[in-house]
C-alpha positions as CSV (number, residue, x, y, z in Angstrom):
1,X,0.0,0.0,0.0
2,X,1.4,3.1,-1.6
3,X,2.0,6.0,1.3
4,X,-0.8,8.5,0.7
5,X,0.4,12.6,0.5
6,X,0.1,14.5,3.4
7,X,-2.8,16.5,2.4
8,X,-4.9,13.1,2.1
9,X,-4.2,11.8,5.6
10,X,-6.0,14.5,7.0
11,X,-9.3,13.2,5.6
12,X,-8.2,9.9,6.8
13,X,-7.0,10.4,10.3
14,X,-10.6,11.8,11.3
15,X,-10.2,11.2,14.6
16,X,-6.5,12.2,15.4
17,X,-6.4,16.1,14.9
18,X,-6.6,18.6,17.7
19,X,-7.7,22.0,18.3
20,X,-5.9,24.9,20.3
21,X,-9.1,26.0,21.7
22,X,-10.2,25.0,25.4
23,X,-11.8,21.8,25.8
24,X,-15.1,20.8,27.3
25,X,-14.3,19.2,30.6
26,X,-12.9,15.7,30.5
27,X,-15.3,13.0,32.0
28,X,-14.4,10.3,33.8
29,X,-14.6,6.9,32.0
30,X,-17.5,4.5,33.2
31,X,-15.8,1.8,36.0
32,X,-17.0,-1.4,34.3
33,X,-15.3,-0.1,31.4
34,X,-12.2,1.6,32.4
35,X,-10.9,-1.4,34.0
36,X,-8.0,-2.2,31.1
37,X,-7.9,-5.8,30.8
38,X,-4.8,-7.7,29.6
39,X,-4.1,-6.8,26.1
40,X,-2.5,-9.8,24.2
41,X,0.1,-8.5,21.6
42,X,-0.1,-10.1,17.8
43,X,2.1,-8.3,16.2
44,X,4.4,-4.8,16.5
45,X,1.4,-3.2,15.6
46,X,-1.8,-5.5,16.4
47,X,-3.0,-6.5,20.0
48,X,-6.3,-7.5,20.8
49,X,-8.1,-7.4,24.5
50,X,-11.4,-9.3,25.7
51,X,-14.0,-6.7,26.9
52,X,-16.7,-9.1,27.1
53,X,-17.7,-12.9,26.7
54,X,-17.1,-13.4,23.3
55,X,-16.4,-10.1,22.3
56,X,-12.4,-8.8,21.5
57,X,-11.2,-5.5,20.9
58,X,-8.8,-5.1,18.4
59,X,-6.3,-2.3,18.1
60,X,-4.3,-1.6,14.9
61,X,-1.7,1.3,14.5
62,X,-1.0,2.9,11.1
63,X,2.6,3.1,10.1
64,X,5.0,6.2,10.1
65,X,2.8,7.5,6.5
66,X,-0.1,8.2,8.5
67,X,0.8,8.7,11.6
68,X,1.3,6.1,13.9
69,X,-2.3,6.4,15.0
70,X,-4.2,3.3,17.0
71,X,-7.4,2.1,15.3
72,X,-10.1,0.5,17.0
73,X,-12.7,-2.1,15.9
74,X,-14.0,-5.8,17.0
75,X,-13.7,-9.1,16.7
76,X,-16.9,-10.9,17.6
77,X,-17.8,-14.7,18.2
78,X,-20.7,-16.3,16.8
79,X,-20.9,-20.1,17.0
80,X,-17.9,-21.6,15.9
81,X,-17.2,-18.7,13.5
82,X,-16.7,-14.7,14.6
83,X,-17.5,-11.4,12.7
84,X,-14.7,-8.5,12.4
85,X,-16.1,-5.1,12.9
86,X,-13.6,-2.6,10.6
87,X,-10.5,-4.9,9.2
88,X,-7.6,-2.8,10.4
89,X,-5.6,0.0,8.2
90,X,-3.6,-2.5,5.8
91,X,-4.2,-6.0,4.6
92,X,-1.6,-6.7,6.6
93,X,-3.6,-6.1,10.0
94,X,-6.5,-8.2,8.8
95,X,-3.8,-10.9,7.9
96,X,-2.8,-11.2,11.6
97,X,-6.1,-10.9,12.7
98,X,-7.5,-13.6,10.7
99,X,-5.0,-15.9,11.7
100,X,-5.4,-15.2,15.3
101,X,-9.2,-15.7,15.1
102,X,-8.3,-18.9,13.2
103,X,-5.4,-20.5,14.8
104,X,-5.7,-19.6,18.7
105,X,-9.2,-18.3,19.2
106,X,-10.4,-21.3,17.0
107,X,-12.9,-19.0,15.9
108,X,-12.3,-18.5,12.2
109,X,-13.9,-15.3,10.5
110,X,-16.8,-15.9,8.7
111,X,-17.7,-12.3,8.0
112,X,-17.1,-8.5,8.0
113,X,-18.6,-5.5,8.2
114,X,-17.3,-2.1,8.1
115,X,-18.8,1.1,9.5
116,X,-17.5,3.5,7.2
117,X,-15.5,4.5,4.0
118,X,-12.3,5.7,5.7
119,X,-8.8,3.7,5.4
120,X,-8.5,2.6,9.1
121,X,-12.1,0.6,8.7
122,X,-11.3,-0.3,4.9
123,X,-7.8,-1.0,5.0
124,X,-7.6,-4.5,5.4
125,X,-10.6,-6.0,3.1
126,X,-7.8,-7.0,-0.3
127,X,-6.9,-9.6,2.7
128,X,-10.7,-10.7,3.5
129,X,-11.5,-10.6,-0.2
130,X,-8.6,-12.9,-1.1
131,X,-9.7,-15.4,1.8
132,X,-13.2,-15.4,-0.1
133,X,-14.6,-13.8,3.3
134,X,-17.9,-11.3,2.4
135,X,-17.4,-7.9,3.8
136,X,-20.4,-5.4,4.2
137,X,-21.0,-1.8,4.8
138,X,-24.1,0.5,3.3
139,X,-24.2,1.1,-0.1
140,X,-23.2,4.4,0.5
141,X,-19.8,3.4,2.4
142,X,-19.1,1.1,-0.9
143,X,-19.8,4.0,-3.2
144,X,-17.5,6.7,-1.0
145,X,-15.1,4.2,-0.8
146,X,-14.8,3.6,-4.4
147,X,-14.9,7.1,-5.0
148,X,-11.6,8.0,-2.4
149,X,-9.9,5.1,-3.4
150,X,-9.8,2.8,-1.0
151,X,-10.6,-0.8,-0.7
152,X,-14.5,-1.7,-1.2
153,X,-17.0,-3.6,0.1
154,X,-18.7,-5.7,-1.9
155,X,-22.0,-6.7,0.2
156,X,-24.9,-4.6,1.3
157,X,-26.0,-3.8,4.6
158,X,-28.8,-2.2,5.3
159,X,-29.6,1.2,7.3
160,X,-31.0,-1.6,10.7
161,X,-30.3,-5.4,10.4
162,X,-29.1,-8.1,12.7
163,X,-25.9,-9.1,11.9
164,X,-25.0,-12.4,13.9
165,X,-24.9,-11.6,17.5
166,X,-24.9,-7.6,16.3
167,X,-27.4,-5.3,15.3
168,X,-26.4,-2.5,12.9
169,X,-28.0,0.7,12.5
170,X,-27.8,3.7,10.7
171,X,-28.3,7.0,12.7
172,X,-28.0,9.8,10.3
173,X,-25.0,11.5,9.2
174,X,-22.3,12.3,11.4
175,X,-18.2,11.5,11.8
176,X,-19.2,11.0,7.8
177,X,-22.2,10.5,6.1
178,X,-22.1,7.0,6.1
179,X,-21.2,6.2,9.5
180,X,-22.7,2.8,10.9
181,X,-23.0,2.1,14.5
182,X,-23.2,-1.6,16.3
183,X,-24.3,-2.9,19.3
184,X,-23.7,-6.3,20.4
185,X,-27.0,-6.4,23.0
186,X,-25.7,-9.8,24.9
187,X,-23.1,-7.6,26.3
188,X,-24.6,-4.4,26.0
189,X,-21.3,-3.0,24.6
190,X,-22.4,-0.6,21.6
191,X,-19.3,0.1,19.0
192,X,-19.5,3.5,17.6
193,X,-16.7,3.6,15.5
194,X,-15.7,7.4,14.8
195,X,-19.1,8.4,15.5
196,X,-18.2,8.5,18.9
197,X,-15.2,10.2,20.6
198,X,-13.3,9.0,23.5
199,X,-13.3,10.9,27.3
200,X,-9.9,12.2,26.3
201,X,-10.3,13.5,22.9
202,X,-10.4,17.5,22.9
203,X,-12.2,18.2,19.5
204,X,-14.2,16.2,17.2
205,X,-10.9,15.9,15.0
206,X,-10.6,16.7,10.7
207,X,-13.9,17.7,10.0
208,X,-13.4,17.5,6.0
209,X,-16.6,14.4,5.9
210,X,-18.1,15.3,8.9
211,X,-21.6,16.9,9.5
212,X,-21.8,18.6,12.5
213,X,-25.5,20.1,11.7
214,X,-27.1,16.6,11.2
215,X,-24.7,14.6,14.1
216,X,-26.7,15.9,17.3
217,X,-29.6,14.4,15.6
218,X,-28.1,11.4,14.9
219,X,-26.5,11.1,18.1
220,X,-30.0,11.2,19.7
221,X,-31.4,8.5,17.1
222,X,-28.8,6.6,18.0
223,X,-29.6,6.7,21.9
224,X,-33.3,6.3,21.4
225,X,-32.6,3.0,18.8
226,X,-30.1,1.5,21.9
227,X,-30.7,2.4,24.5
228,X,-29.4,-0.2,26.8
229,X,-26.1,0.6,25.5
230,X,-23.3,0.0,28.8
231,X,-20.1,-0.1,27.0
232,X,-18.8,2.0,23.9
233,X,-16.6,1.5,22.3
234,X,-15.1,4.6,20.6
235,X,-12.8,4.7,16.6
236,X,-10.0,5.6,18.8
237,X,-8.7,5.3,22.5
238,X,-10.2,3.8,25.2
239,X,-14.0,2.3,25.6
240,X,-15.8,3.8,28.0
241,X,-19.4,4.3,29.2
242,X,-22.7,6.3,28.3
243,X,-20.1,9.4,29.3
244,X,-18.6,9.1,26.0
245,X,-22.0,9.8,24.3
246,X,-22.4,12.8,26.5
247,X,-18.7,14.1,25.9
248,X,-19.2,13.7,22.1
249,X,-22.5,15.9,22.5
250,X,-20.9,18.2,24.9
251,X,-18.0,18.6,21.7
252,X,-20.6,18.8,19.2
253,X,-22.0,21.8,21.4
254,X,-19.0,23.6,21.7
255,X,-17.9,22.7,17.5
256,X,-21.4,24.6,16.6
257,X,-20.7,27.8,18.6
C-alpha cells in the first residue's frame, strides 16, 4: 500500500487532529469499562483485549505515513465462526487478525462489516476478499469508498439489520455521512466507531466528511434506537461508558458555537 500525500491523511485520520481551543471538561470513563484488561500483543502493531464474553477488541496502529495512530474495531464470536467489525488499516492487519481468530481463538472469520468508507475501517478487506470472506457496509460506504480510493465492500447492509450476534444501525450522518454504529446487545457493549469520541479526545478531529449540523440528531437516534447501550466503544482510544455519548455531544456543542 502506496504512502498517501500529506494533504490526504487528513481526511483519513478523522479522529486524530486537535484543536488549540479549550476543551469541554474531560469526563471520567464508566468503571465497568475503564478497567483495562490484559491486552495480548499479535504483532508490532496489532493486540487484541477481551471486553466481554465473546467479544475482542482489536487495536491496529498505522505506520510512520499516516501517523502512527491506533485504530479500534471488533472481533466478535458467533458459534464456531466470529465477525470482524472494521479490518484494520492495511491488509496486513486483517492478515494477523484472521490468523489469530483462526489459529488460537479457533474462531475463524466468517464475515465482516465495516462502518464507514475511511482507510482505518477499509484498509484491510484486499486480505478478506482474497480469503473469499464477504465484507459489508451501506451502499453508500461502498460508493464513498470507491470514490476516495480505497478498498470496497462488496455486500450490502442495510440502514437496521441483525448481523449475527450484532445489530447495525444507521443513525444519520455524522463522523461522515455513512457512519454505521453496532451494538452487540448480549453484552450491552455498543461500537461506535468514529461516531463517537473517546473521554480524552479535545475536538471532534478533521472535519473534511463530517456533518456537525445533522450529528446531534443522529446522536439522539442513536440513543433512542439503543438504549441499553453500557459499554462504547469509541474509533480511537479507550472504551468507556454512556459518558462518551455525552462528551461527544458536549463537543458537538461547543464545534457549533
Amino acid at each position: 500500500m502506496k504512502p498517501l500525500r500529506r494533504v490526504t491523511l487528513l481526511a483519513f485520520l478523522a479522529c486524530a487532529a486537535t484543536s488549540s481551543a479549550a476543551p469541554p471538561k474531560t469526563p471520567k470513563p464508566a468503571r465497568a469499562a475503564s478497567a483495562k484488561q490484559e491486552e495480548t500483543v499479535l504483532s508490532k502493531d496489532v493486540s487484541v483485549r477481551r471486553i466481554a464474553p465473546g467479544v475482542w477488541l482489536h487495536i491496529t496502529k498505522a505506520g510512520k505515513d499516516w501517523g502512527g495512530t491506533p485504530a479500534n474495531g471488533l472481533l466478535v464470536e458467533d458459534g464456531d465462526a466470529s465477525i470482524l467489525v472494521d479490518t484494520g488499516w492495511t491488509p496486513e492487519h486483517s492478515k494477523v487478525l484472521l490468523a489469530w481468530a483462526k489459529d488460537t481463538l479457533h474462531h475463524p472469520v466468517r464475515a465482516a462489516l465495516v462502518t464507514h468508507f475511511h482507510i482505518d475501517r477499509t484498509g484491510g478487506i484486499p486480505t478478506l476478499d482474497a480469503q473469499g470472506i464477504p465484507v459489508h457496509a451501506r451502499e453508500d460506504t461502498a460508493r464513498r469508498a470507491k470514490a476516495q480510493g480505497n478498498p470496497v465492500p462488496q455486500q450490502l447492509l442495510t440502514d437496521a439489520q441483525d448481523f449475527g450476534p450484532l445489530s447495525v444501525f444507521f443513525p444519520g450522518a455524522g463522523h461522515t455521512p455513512d457512519n454505521l454504529v453496532v451494538m452487540h446487545p448480549a453484552s450491552g457493549i455498543l461500537y461506535g466507531g468514529c461516531f463517537i469520541k473517546d473521554a480524552t479526545a479535545k475536538t471532534l478531529g478533521n472535519m473534511d466528511d463530517a456533518d456537525v449540523t445533522a450529528w446531534p440528531g443522529s446522536l439522539k437516534r442513536e440513543r433512542e434506537h439503543f438504549p441499553n447501550a453500557r459499554i462504547i466503544v469509541p474509533g480511537h482510544e479507550q472504551p468507556g461508558g454512556t459518558e462518551l455519548l455525552d462528551h461527544t455531544e458536549a463537543l458537538l456543542k461547543k464545534a457549533s458555537h
